[in-house]
Structure formats: C-alpha cells, structure tokens
C-alpha positions as CSV (number, residue, x, y, z in Angstrom):
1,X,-18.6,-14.4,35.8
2,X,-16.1,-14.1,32.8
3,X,-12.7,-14.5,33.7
4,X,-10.3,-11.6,33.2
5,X,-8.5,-13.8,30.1
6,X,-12.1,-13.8,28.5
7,X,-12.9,-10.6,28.8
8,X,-9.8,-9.3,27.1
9,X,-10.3,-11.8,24.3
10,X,-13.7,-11.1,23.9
11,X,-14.8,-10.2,20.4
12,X,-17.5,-7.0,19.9
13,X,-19.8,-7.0,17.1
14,X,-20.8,-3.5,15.7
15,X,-23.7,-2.5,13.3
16,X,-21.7,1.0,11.3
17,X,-23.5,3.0,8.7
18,X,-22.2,2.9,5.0
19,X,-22.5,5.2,2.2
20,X,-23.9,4.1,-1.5
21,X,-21.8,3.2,-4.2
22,X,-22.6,5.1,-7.3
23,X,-21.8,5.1,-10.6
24,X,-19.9,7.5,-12.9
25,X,-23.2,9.5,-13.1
26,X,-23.3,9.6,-9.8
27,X,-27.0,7.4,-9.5
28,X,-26.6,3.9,-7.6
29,X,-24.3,1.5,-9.2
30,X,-25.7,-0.7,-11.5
31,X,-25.8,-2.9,-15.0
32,X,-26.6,-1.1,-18.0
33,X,-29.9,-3.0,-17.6
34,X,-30.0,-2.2,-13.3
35,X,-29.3,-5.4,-12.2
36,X,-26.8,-4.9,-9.2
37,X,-23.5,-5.3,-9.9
38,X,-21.3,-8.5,-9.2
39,X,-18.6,-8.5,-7.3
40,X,-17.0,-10.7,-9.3
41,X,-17.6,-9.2,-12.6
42,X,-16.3,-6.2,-10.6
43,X,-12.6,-7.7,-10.1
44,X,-12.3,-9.7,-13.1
45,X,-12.7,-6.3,-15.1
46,X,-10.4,-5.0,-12.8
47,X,-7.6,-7.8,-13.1
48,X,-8.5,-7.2,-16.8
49,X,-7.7,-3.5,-17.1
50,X,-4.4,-3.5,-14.6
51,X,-3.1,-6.4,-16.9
52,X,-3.4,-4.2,-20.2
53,X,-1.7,-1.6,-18.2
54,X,1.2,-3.4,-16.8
55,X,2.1,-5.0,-20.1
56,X,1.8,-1.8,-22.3
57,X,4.2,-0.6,-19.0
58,X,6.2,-3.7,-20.0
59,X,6.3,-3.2,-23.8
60,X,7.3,0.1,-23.2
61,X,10.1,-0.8,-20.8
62,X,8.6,1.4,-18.3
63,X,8.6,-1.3,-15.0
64,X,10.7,-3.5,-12.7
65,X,9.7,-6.8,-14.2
66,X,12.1,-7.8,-17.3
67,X,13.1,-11.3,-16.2
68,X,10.0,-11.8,-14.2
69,X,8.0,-15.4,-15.3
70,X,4.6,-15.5,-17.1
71,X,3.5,-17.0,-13.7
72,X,4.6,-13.9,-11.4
73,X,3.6,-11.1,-13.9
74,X,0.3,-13.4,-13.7
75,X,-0.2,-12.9,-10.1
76,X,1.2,-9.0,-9.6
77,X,-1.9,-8.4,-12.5
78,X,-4.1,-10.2,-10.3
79,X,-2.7,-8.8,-6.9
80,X,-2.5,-5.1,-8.7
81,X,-6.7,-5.5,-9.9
82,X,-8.1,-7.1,-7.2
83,X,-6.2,-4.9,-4.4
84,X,-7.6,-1.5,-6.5
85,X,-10.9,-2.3,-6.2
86,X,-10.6,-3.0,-2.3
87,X,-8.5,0.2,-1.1
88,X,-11.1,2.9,-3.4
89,X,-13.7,1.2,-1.3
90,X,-11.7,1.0,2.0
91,X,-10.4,4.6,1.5
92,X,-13.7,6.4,1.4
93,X,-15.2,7.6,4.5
94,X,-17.7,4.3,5.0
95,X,-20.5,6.6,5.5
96,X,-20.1,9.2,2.6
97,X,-21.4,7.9,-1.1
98,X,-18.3,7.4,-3.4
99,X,-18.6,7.1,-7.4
100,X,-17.3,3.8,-8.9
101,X,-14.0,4.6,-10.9
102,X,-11.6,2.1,-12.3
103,X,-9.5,4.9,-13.8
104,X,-8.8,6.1,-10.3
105,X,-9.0,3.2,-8.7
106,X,-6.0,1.4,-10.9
107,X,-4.5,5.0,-10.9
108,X,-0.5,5.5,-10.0
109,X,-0.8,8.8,-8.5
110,X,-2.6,9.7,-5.5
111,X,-3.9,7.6,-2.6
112,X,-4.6,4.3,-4.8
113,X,-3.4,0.6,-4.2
114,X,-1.3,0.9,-6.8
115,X,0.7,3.7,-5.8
116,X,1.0,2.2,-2.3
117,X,2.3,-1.3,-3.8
118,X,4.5,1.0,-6.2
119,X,5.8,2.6,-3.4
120,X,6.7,-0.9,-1.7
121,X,8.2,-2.3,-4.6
122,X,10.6,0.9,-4.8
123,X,11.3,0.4,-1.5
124,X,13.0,-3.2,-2.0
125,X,14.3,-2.6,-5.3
126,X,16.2,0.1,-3.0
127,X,17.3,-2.0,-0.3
128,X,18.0,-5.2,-2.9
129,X,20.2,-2.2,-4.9
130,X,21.9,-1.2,-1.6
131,X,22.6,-4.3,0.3
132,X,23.8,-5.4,-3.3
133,X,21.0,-8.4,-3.8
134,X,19.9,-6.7,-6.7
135,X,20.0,-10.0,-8.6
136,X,18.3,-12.2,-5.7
137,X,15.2,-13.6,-6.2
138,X,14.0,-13.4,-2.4
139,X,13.6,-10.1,-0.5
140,X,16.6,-10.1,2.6
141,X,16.0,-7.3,5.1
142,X,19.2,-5.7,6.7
143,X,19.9,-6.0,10.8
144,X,18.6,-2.9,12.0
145,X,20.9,0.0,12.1
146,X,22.5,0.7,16.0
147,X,21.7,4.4,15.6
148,X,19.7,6.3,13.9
149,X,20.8,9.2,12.3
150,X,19.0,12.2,11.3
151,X,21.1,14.8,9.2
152,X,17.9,16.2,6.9
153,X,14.4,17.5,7.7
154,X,13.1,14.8,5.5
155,X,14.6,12.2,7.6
156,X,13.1,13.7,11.0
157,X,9.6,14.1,9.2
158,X,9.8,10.1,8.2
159,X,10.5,9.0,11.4
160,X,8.1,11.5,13.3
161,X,5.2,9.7,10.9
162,X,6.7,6.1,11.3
163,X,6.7,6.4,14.8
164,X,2.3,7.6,14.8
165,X,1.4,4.0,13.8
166,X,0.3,2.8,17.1
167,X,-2.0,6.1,17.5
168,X,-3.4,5.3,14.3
169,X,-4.0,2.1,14.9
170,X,-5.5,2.6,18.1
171,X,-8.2,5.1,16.4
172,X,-9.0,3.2,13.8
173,X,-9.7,0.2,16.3
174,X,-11.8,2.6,18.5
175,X,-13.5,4.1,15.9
176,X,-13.8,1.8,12.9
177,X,-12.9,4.3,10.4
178,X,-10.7,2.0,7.9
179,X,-10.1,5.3,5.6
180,X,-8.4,6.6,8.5
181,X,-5.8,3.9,7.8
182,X,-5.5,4.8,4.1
183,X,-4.8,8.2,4.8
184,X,-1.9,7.1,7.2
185,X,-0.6,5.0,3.9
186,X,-1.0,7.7,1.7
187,X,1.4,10.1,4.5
188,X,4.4,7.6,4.8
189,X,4.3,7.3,1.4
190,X,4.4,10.5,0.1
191,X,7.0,11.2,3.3
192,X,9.4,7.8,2.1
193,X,9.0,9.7,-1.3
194,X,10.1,13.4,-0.1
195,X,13.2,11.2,1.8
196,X,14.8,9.5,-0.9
197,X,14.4,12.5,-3.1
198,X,16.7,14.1,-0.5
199,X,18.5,12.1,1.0
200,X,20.7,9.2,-0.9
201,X,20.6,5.8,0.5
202,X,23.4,4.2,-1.7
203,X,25.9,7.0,-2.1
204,X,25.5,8.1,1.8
205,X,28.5,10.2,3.2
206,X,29.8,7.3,5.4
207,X,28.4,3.3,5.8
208,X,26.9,4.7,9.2
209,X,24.8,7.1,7.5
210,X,23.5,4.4,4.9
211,X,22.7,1.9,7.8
212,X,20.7,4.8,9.3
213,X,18.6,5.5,6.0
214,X,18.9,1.6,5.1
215,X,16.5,0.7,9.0
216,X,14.6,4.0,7.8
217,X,13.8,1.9,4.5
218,X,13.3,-1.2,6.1
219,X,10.8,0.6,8.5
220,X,9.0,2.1,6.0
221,X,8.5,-1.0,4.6
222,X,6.8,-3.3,7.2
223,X,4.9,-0.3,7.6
224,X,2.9,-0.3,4.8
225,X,3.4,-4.3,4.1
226,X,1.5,-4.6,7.4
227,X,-1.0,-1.6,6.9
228,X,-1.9,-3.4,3.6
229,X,-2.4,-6.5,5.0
230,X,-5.0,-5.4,7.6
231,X,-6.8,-4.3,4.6
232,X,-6.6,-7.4,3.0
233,X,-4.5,-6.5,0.9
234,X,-1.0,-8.8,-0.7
235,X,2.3,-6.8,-1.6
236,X,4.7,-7.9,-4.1
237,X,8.3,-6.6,-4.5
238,X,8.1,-5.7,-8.2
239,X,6.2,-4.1,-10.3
C-alpha cells in the first residue's frame, strides 16, 4: 500500500483532446509546398518580426528601452517572439481549431503575450518611478503596505480579481483548461489598467494611500509574473 506522502505526491498522466492548427485560410497549417511546419522556423520568424517591431518602436521613441544594451534589447526580442507564439496557442480553447496569426499573436492590444509583458513592464516602471529607483538597474519591490485602502471602485474591483487566483488555479488544475489561465491574465490586466487610469499611485492624497495602491501594484505584479511563468513564459521589466 502507498503511503499517504506518496499518494499526495503522486503524478497523474492524462490523454486531453486538441483542436488543429490552421492557417490563415483556415485549411491545416502547412509549407507552401505542405510539408508540416517547424517549430522552429515557427519562433525564429517570430523573434524575427517582434525585433523589426520593437526597433521601429525604438526609432520612433515610442518604448521604455533608451539606455538599454544591445545584449538586453537582444533578449526582450527573443523573450517578446518566442512568448507570442506560446500564449496564441495556450489561449485557445485546446479543443477548438485556431488559425495561425503572427499579426495577432505579436499584437499589443488584446489578450496577447505582449500586452501581458507590456502590462508587467508598466507595472515596474511604476513602482521604480514611485519608490524613486527609476534609475536602478534591478527591480526592488516595496514592504507590503499595513492596510489596504480602498477609496475608488477601481481599487475594490482590482483587489476582488487579485484575490480569485487560487479558484482559478484550482480549475485549471482540475480541469486542464490552460486558456482558462489566459483569460484570468487578460482580467487583471485590463482591471490594473482601469486602476491606474483612476487612481494615481505617485501623486496619492497622503503616503498611506500610495503604500495602499503601491502593495496593490506589487500584487498585481507577481500575479501575472507567476501566471506567465506556469505557461512558460519569461517577463522582463522593460519594453
């Protein structure tokens, strides 16, 4: 008999359905010649496309990374491409067919990879701007705040979706549904958006109030640095 220790750590293996991966003409994804497509080939054209992207961005002056070395622009390209390509095929419903986009996969808008890593890099450019590390190369998360305070409906909404994670988690375990984590992404970071629209983290009435929003920040945070990593997934804290 299996001890109680084994049974708890005891790994299940599950055979799920998945959908088919189609291309923009919505027949199975293939070479122009129907080979099947490498995976490979799949993120290099990826990398490819993010990196003409972020440095017409950087041309423009349109991004977070003036200052940044060749070396770390380098890797956010490489983080930014690759990670695309995993959440479009993480988000879909694993047993619907999905059509094979790199224009929505490497979008900014919606519920994308790069929007979620965009939304992660705001988040410490606004905690580096408010704890006044602007200028500091390594990311230093304030002590938590020793009350929360919630003086908007923006605030309470945050923290009603921060605190579903351990639901969502639980479903996704049960149910093996990774898009189900996506969507959770997508919420708390469209709700972190609808916050700081409303509610200033650097001019706050009083330095209670800004240690409130700054934990609400931090939350937010290691929420979707954590989410991203069960995915697979690497953050960076510019872009």
């Amino acid at each position: 008999n299996k001890s109680n220790d084994d049974k708890e750590s005891a790994v299940s293996l599950e055979h799920v359905p998945f959908g088919l991966v189609q291309g923009e003409d919505g027949k199975k994804f293939a070479t122009r010649s129907g080979d099947t497509v490498k995976l490979k080939d799949l993120l290099d054209e990826a990398v490819r496309i993010a990196g003409e992207d972020i440095r017409g961005r950087m041309d423009e002056g349109n991004n977070n990374l003036d200052g940044v070395s060749e070396e770390e622009i380098e890797n956010v390209i490489r983080t930014v491409g690759i990670s695309a390509v995993k959440y479009a095929d993480l988000s879909m419903n694993r047993e619907s067919n999905y059509k094979f986009s790199y224009g929505r996969m490497l979008s900014l808008n919606g519920n994308t990879a790069p929007y979620m890593l965009y939304a992660y890099a705001r988040i410490c450019s606004i905690v580096k701007k408010a704890t006044g590390n602007s200028n500091s190369g390594d990311m230093v998360w304030p002590e938590p705040a020793s009350e929360i305070l919630i003086t908007q409906d923006a605030e309470r909404e945050l923290i009603r979706n921060l605190i579903r994670l351990p639901d969502v988690l639980n479903d996704v375990e049960n149910e093996l549904y990774p898009h189900k984590l996506c969507d959770y992404l997508f919420e708390t970071s469209q709700k972190f958006n609808q916050f700081y629209e409303s509610c200033s983290v650097n001019k706050a009435e009083t330095p209670q109030l800004k240690e409130s929003r700054l934990s609400l920040c931090t939350v937010t945070a290691s929420t979707i640095r954590l989410l991203l990593q069960i995915l697979g997934i690497d953050v960076v804290q510019r872009l």
